[in-house]
Structure formats: C-alpha cells, structure tokens
ZADO-1210 file (C-alpha; in nm, 4 decimals, padded with zeros to 6 digits):
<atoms>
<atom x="00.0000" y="00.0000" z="00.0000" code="UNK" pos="1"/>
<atom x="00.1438" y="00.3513" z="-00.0822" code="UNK" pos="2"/>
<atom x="00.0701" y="00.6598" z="00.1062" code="UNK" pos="3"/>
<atom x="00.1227" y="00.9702" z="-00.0520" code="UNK" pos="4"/>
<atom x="00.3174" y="01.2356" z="00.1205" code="UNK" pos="5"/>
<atom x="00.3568" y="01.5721" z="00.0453" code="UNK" pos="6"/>
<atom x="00.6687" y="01.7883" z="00.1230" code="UNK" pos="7"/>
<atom x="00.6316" y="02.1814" z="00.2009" code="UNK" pos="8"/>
<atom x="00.6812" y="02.2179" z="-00.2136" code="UNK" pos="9"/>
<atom x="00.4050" y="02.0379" z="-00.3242" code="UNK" pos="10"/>
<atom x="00.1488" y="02.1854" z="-00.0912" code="UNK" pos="11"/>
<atom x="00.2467" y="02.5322" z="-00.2056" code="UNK" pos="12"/>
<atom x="00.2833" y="02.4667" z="-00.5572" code="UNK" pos="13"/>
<atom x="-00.0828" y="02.3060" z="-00.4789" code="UNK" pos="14"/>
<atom x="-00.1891" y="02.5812" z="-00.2977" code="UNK" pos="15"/>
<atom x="-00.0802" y="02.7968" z="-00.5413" code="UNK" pos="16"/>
<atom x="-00.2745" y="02.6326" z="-00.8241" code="UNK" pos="17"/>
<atom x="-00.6092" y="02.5905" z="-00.6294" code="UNK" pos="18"/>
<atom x="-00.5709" y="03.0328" z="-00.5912" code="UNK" pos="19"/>
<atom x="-00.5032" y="03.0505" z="-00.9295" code="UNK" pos="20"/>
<atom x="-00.8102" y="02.8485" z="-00.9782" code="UNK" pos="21"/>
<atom x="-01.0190" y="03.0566" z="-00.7317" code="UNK" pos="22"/>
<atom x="-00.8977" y="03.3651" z="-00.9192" code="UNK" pos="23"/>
<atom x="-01.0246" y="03.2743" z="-01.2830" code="UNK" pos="24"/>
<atom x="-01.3728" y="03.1744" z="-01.1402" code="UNK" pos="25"/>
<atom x="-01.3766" y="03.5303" z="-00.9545" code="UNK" pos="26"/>
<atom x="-01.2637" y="03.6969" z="-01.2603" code="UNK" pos="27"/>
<atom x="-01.5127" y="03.4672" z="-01.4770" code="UNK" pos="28"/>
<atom x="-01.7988" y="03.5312" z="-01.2110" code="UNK" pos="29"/>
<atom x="-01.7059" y="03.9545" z="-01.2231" code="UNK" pos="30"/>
<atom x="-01.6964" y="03.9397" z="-01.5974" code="UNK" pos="31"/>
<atom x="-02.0856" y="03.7539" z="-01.6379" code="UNK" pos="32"/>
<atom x="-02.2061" y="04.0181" z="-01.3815" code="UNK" pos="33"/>
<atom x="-02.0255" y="04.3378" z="-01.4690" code="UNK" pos="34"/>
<atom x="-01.8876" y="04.3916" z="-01.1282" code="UNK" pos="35"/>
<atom x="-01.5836" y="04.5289" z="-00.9959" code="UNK" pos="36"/>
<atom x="-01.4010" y="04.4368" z="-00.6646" code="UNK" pos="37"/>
<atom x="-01.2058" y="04.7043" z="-00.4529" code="UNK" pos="38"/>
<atom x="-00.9119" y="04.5042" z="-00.3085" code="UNK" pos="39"/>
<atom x="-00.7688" y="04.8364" z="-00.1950" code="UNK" pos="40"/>
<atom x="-00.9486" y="04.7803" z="00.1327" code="UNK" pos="41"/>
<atom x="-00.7578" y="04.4372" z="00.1942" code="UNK" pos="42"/>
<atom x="-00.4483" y="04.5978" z="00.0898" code="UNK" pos="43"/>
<atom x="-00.4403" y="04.8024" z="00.3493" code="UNK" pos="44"/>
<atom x="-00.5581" y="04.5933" z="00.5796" code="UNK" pos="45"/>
<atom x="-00.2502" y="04.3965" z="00.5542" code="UNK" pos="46"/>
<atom x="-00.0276" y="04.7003" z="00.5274" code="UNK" pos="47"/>
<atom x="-00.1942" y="04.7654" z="00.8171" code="UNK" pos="48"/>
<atom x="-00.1335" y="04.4148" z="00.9951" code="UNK" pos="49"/>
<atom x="00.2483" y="04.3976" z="00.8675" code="UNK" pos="50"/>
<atom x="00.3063" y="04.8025" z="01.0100" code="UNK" pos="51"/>
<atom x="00.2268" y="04.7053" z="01.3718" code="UNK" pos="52"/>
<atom x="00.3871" y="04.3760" z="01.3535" code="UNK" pos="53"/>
<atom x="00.7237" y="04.5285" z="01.2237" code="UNK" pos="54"/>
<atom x="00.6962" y="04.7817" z="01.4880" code="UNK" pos="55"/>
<atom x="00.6733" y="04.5647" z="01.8117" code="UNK" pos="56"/>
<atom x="00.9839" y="04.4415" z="01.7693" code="UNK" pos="57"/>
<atom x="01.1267" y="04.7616" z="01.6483" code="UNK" pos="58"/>
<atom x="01.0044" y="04.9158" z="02.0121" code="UNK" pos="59"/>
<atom x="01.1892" y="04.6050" z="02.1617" code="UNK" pos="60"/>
<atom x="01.5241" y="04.6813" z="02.0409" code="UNK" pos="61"/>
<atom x="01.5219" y="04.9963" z="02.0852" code="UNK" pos="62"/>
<atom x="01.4481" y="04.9749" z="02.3737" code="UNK" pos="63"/>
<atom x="01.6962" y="04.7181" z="02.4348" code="UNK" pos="64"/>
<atom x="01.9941" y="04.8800" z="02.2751" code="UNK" pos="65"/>
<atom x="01.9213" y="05.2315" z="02.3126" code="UNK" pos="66"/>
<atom x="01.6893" y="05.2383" z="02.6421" code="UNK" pos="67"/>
<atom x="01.3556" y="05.5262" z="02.6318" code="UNK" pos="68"/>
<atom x="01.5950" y="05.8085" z="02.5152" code="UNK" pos="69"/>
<atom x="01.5011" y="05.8088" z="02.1466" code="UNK" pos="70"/>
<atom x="01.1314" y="05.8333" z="02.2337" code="UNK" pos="71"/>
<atom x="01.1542" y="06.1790" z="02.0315" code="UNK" pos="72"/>
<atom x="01.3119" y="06.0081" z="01.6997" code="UNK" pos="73"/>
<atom x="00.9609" y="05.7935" z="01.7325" code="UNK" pos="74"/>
<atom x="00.7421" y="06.1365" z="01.8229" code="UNK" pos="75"/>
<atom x="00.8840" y="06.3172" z="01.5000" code="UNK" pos="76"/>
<atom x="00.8605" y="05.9872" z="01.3032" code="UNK" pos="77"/>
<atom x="00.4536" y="05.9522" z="01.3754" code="UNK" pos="78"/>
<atom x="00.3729" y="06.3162" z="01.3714" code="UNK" pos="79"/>
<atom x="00.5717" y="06.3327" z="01.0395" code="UNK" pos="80"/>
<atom x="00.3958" y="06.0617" z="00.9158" code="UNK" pos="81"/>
<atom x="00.0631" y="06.2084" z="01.0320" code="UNK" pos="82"/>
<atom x="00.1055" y="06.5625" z="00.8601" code="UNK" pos="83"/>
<atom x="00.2607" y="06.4359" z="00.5938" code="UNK" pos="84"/>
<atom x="-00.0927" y="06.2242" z="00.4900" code="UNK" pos="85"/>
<atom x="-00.3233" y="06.5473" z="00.4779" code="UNK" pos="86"/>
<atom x="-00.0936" y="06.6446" z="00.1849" code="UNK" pos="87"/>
<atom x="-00.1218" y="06.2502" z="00.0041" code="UNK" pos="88"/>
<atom x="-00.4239" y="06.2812" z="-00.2705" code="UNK" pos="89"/>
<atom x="-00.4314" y="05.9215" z="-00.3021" code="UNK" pos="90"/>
<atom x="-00.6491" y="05.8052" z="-00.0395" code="UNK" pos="91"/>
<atom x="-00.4887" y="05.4360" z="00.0305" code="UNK" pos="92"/>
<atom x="-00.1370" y="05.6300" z="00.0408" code="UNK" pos="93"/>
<atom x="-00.2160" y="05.8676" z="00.2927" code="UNK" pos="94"/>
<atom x="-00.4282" y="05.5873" z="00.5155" code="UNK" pos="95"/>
<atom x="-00.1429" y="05.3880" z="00.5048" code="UNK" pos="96"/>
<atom x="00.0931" y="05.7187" z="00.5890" code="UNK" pos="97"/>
<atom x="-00.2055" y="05.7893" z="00.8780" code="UNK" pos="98"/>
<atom x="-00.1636" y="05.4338" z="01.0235" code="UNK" pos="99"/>
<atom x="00.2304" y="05.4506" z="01.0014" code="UNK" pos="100"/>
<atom x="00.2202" y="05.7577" z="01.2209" code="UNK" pos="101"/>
<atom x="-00.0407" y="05.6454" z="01.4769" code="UNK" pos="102"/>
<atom x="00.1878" y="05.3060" z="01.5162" code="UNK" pos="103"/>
<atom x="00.4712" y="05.5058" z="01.5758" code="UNK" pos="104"/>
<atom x="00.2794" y="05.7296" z="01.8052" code="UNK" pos="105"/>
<atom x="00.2029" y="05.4722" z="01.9910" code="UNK" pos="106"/>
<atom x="00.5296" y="05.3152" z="01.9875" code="UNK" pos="107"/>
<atom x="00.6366" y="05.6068" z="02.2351" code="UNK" pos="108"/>
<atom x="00.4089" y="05.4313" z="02.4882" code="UNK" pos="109"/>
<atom x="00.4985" y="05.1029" z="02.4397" code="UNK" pos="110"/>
<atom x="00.8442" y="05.2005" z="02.4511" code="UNK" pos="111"/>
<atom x="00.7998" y="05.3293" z="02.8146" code="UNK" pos="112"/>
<atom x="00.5682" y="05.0086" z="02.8674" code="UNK" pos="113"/>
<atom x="00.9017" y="04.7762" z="02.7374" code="UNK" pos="114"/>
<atom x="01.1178" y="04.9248" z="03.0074" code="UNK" pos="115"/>
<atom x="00.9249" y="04.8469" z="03.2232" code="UNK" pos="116"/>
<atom x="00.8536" y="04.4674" z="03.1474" code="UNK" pos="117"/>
<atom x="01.2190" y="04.4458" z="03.1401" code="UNK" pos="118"/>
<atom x="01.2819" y="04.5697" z="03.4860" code="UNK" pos="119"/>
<atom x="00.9932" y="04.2769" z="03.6242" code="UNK" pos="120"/>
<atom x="01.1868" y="04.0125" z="03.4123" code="UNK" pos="121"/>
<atom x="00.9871" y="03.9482" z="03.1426" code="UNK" pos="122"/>
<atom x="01.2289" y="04.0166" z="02.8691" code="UNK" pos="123"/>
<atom x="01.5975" y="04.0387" z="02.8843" code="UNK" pos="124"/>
<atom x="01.8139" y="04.3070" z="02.9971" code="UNK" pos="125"/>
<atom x="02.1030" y="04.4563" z="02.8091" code="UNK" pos="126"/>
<atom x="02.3944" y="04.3462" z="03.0409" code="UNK" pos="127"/>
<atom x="02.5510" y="04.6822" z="02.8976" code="UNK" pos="128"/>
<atom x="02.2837" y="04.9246" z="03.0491" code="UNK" pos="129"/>
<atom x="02.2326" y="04.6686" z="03.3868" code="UNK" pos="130"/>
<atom x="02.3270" y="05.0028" z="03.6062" code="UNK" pos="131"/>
<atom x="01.9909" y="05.1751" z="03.4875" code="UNK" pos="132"/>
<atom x="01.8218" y="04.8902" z="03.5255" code="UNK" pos="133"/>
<atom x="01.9437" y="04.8544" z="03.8955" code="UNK" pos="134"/>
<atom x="01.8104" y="05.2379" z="03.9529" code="UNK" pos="135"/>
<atom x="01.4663" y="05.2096" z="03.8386" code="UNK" pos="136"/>
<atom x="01.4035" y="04.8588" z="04.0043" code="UNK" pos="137"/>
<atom x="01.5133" y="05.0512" z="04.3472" code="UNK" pos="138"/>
<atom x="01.2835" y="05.3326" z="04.2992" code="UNK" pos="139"/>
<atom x="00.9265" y="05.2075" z="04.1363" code="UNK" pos="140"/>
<atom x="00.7664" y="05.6021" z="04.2183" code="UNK" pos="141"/>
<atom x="00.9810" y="05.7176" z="03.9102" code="UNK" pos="142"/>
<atom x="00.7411" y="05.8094" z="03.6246" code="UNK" pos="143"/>
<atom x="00.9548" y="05.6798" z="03.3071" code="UNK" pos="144"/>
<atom x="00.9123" y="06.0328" z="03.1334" code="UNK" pos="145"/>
<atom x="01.0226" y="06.2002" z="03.4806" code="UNK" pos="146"/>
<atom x="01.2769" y="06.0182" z="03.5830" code="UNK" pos="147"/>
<atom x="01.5661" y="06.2098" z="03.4570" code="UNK" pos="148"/>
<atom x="01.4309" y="06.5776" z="03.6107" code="UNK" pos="149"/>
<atom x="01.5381" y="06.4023" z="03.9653" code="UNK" pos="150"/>
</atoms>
C-alpha cells in the first residue's frame, strides 16, 4: 500500500494552483455580472497588519539597545507621518501614511511600557545598560518620562 506524502513544495505549488483556480472563477464570475471588486481595502488591511507587527519588535530593540531616550526620533517619526498624509491625494497612500504615524505614536508608549517589562523580568536586559536597570528597580515612584528631572 502507498501513502502519498507531500513535502512543504508540493502543498504550495498546490496551494498555489487551487488560488489561481479561485482567481479565474472570480474573474469569470465579475466578468458575467459586470462587477468590480475594490481590493484596496484588503491591501491596506494587511499594510496595516504587517506596520504594527514590524513595529513591536522595532520598540523592543530599541528599547533594548538604546533604552527610552530616542522616544523623540519615534514622536517626529509619527507626527511626520501624520502631517505628511493630509498632503497625500491618493487616499490608500495617505491611510497607510495615517496608520504609520499612529503606530509610531504609539510606539512612544509602548516604549515606556518595554522598560518596564524588562525591569519585572519578562524580557531580557542589556547586560551593557544593567546600572539603569538597577536604579529604576530601586525606585518604582519614578514616572519613566520624569525620571531624569530628579
């Protein structure tokens, strides 16, 4: 008896086929009907989905090589970002610009939020910077935006 197996080749170039497939009846099925799809929502819905996952671990190593100080490079990156889309005509461009901003907007946040998950243990600490570390684990009253005033 002969099972047949598949290696990760043959289920994408299957894969592959069966969307090619899928395509020609959608284009088939558009054509008998006159209709038109927008995929220009999807698009960006991925952009979208791809933006914030490239910038978790951007926060992360940042934070981990450089520590909160370069919160401003992220606050003139997002508000950058965020003017610069009132000026895009193209209304998927300057979403996308929008959402690129309000991810790195937020990133200031999570960057303060990272420090602090490293100082309870939950990710790793650069050995480099351990002295810092040591100082805010002694004093948990700092605010992370105050801390350097005292």
């Amino acid at each position: 008896m002969y099972f047949c197996t598949y290696n990760n080749w043959s289920l994408l170039r299957i894969s592959c086929l069966l969307a090619f497939l899928i395509y020609l009846q959608l284009n088939l099925f558009l054509n008998l009907f006159e209709m038109e799809l927008n995929f220009q929502g999807i698009l960006l819905a991925v952009c979208t989905f791809l933006i914030i996952g490239l910038c978790h671990p951007l926060v992360i190593k940042t934070e981990y090589y450089f520590g909160t100080k370069p919160w401003w490079i992220w606050l003139l990156a997002g508000l950058t970002c965020c003017v610069s889309a009132l000026f895009i005509q193209s209304l998927f461009w300057s979403a996308l610009l929008g959402v690129l901003g309000a991810s790195f907007l937020w990133g200031i946040g999570e960057l303060f939020s990272q420090e602090k998950r490293v100082v309870k243990g939950w990710f790793p600490m650069n050995p480099k910077r351990k002295e810092h570390y040591e100082k805010l684990n002694k004093d948990e009253s700092i605010c992370p935006a105050c801390k350097h005033k005292k």
